[in-house]
C-alpha positions, 0 to 999 in steps of 0.5 A: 415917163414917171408912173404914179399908182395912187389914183388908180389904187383908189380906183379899184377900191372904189369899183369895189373887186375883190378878185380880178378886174371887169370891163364895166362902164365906168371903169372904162371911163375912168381908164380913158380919162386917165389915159396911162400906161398900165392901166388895167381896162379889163380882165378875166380868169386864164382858162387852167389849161392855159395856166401853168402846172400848180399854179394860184390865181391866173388871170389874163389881163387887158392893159394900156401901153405906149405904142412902140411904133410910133412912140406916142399914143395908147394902145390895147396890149394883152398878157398873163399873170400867174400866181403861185399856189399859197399864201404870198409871202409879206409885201408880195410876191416878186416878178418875173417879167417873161418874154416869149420868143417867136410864137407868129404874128397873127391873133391865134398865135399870142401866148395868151390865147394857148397853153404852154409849151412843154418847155416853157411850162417846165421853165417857167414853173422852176421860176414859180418853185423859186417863189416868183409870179409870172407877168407875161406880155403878149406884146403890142399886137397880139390879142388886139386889132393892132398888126404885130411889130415883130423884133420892134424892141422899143414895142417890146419893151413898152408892152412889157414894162407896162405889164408889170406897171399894170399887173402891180397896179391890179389886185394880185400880192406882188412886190415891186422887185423884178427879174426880166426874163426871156427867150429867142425873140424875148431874149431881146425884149428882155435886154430892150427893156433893160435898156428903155426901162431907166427912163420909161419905167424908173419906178420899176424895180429891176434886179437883173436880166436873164436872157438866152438865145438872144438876137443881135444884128448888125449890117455885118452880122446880116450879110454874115447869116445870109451869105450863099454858103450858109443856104444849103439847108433849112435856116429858121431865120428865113422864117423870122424874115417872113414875119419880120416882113409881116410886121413891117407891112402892118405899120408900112402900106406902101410895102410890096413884098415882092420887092424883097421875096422872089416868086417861089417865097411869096406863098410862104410870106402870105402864110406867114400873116396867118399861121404860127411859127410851128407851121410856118416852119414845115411849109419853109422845110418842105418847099426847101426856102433858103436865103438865096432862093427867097430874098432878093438882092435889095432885101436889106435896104428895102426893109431897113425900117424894120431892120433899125427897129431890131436895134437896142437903143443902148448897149449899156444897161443898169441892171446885171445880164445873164446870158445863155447860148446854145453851142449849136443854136441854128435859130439865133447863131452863136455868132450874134449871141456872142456879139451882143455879150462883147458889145454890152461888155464893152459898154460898161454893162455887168455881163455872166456870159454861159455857152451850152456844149451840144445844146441847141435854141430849145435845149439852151432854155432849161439847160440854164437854169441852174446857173440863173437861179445863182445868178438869180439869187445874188442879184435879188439879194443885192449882191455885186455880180463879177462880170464873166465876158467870155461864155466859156463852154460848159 
C-alpha cells in the first residue's frame, strides 16, 4: 500500500503548528477525509517522567492505522516519539522503530501511558547516544477502545510502520533511514514488520532489524513447550496464554474460556484483562499455574486463530536480522529463538545470530548492545552483512 506524504505536508502548514499537532475541528475533518494510514489525528507533549533520561522534544502522538485483524479499515493507534537533545543533524535524525515486549493487555498497561522500565530506559537511551529518535508504538489496542490483538504480528506490524509513516510525516527532524528494533513480544513485531513492510510500507527505508528474545512457534515447537515435563515450576509463557487468550476473546465473542483454562486458572484468565504483566506474573507464582493444571487438552486447537495470527507471513526478509538469545531465557525458550534463526537462514535471509552464556529474557536486552551497535553501524552505512547462522555462545 503506497504512502504519499505530499498533502499531508502541506496540511500542517496550512493549520500552521509549530510545535506538535492538536485535535482541532478541521484537522479532524481533513484526517477523516483522507482516511490514510499515518495520518496524524492528535498529539500531546509526553509528560517528562514518561520520556526518556536527556531527552529532546517528546510527544505522544495519535495516528491511523490499517487494522490488523481484519486487514482493512482504520483504527486509532497510540505511540511515543522521542527526540534527542540538540540540534538535528542535516536531513533529520534517524529512526528506531521500538517494539515493546509483553506490557498486558489492558489500557493501563500501554507504554505510552507509563515510564519506562529501568532497562528499556538505559537500552533505549544508548540508541539515542548512537543518534537515533525513538518512534515507539503502543500497538493496535492500547490507548484506544479497541481490544488488544496480543502476538497478532500483521497487527503489530501495521501499528509500527505506521508510526514512523506517522511520526515522519509530523513535525519532528527525522530521516527516513530506519532500524527496526524490539524485545520478547516486540522481537516479533520487529521481524513481522520486516516481513509486511516490502509490500505494505515500501517507501520506508529499512536499514535492519534488531530483534531479541524473539518467539517463534510452531505445531512442534508448541507441544515441546507444554509438554508435562516442563510443569514443575513457574513458566512465564503460561502467563502469555492468558493474554493471549484475552486478546482473542477481544475479536472472537463466541469464545468461552472455559473450553480451554480449567477452574483453578480461570480467575488468573479474567485478571489478566486487567492488570499488567508484572502482577499478573505474582498471581501466576503464588497460585502455582503451570501448563498442566491450567489448560485443557484442546487448548491448541480451540484457540488455533489465534495461534495462526502468531505466524510471520514470511521467513525471508529484505533487510539484514540481528538476533540476541539469552542461553537461559525462560520467557522465550532458546529452542523457538534458535528455531526462528534456522528457519530465516534458511529462506534466504541475512541472519547475525549472538547467544548470551548465563544471561537470561531481561539480562539479553542490554547485553547485546555492543554487538548491535557494529551490526548497527554497517548496515546504516550500507555495508554487506555476512550471515552468522549458528549463534555461537559468547
Amino acid at each position: 500500500m503506497p504512502f504519499s506524504y505530499s498533502i499531508y505536508k502541506k496540511l500542517r502548514i496550512f493549520v500552521g503548528i509549530s510545535c506538535c499537532f492538536v485535535a482541532i475541528p478541521g484537522y479532524t475533518a481533513l484526517a477523516k477525509m483522507k482516511q490514510m494510514p499515518g495520518f496524524v489525528t492528535a498529539s500531546s507533549f509526553l509528560p517528562k517522567a514518561y520520556s526518556l533520561p536527556g531527552a529532546g522534544r517528546s510527544l505522544r502522538i495519535t495516528y491511523l492505522s490499517t487494522n490488523g485483524v481484519t486487514g482493512q479499515g482504520l483504527v486509532p493507534v497510540t505511540a511515543e516519539v522521542i527526540l534527542p537533545a540538540g540540534k538535528a543533524p542535516a536531513g533529520g535524525w534517524p529512526i528506531v522503530a521500538w517494539a515493546h515486549g509483553t506490557v498486558g493487555v489492558s489500557n493501563n498497561c500501554a507504554p505510552s501511558r507509563n515510564p519506562w522500565s529501568e532497562r528499556n530506559s538505559r537500552y533505549l537511551s544508548e540508541w539515542m547516544k548512537r543518534g537515533f529518535a525513538i518512534v515507539a508504538t503502543d500497538y493496535q489496542g492500547f490507548g484506544t477502545p479497541l481490544p488488544h490483538p496480543y502476538l497478532n504480528t500483521r497487527a503489530e506490524a501495521y501499528g509500527l510502520l505506521d508510526a514512523v509513516r506517522a511520526a515522519i510525516s509530523s513535525a519532528a527532524p527525522l530521516e527516513n533511514k530506519i532500524m527496526i528494533v524490539g524485545q520478547s513480544q516486540g522481537g516479533g513485531a520487529a521481524f513481522a514488520s520486516a516481513a509486511f513492510a516490502p509490500e505494505y510500507a515500501p517507501e520506508l527505508n529499512i536499514r535492519g532489524i534488531v530483534a531479541t528474545g524473539t518467539p517463534y512457534m510452531t505445531p512442534e515447537l508448541l507441544k515441546q513447550i507444554t509438554k508435562p515435563s516442563d510443569n514443575m515450576a513457574y513458566n512465564p509463557m503460561v502467563v502469555y496464554s492468558f493474554y493471549l487468550a484475552q486478546g482473542f476473546a477481544g475479536y472472537h465473542p463466541s469464545f468461552k474460556p472455559s473450553e480451554i483454562f480449567t477452574a483453578r486458572a480461570m480467575p488468573a484468565y479474567h485478571a489478566a484483562a486487567k492488570i499488567c504483566v508484572g502482577p499478573l506474573a505474582a498471581k501466576v507464582k503464588k497460585e502455582g499455574l503451570t501448563f498442566d493444571n491450567s489448560l485443557k487438552p484442546d487448548f491448541s486447537e480451540k484457540i488455533a486463530p489465534a495461534l495462526a495470527a502468531m505466524q510471520y507471513p514470511t521467513m525471508k526478509l529484505k533487510y539484514p536480522l540481528f538476533t540476541g538469545t539469552g542461553e537461559l531465557d525462560k520467557d522465550v525458550p532458546p529452542a523457538l529463538q534458535l528455531a526462528l534463526v534456522k528457519a530465516a537462514c534458511a529462506a534466504g535471509t541475512t541472519v547475525e545470530a549472538h547467544l548470551y552464556k548465563g544471561l537470561d529474557h531481561s539480562q539479553t536486552v542490554n547485553a547485546s548492545l555492543p554487538d548491535s551497535a557494529v551490526f548497527t553501524n554497517a548496515v546504516m552505512s550500507g555495508k554487506t552483512i555476512a550471515s552468522q547462522c549458528e549463534a555461537v555462545p559468547q
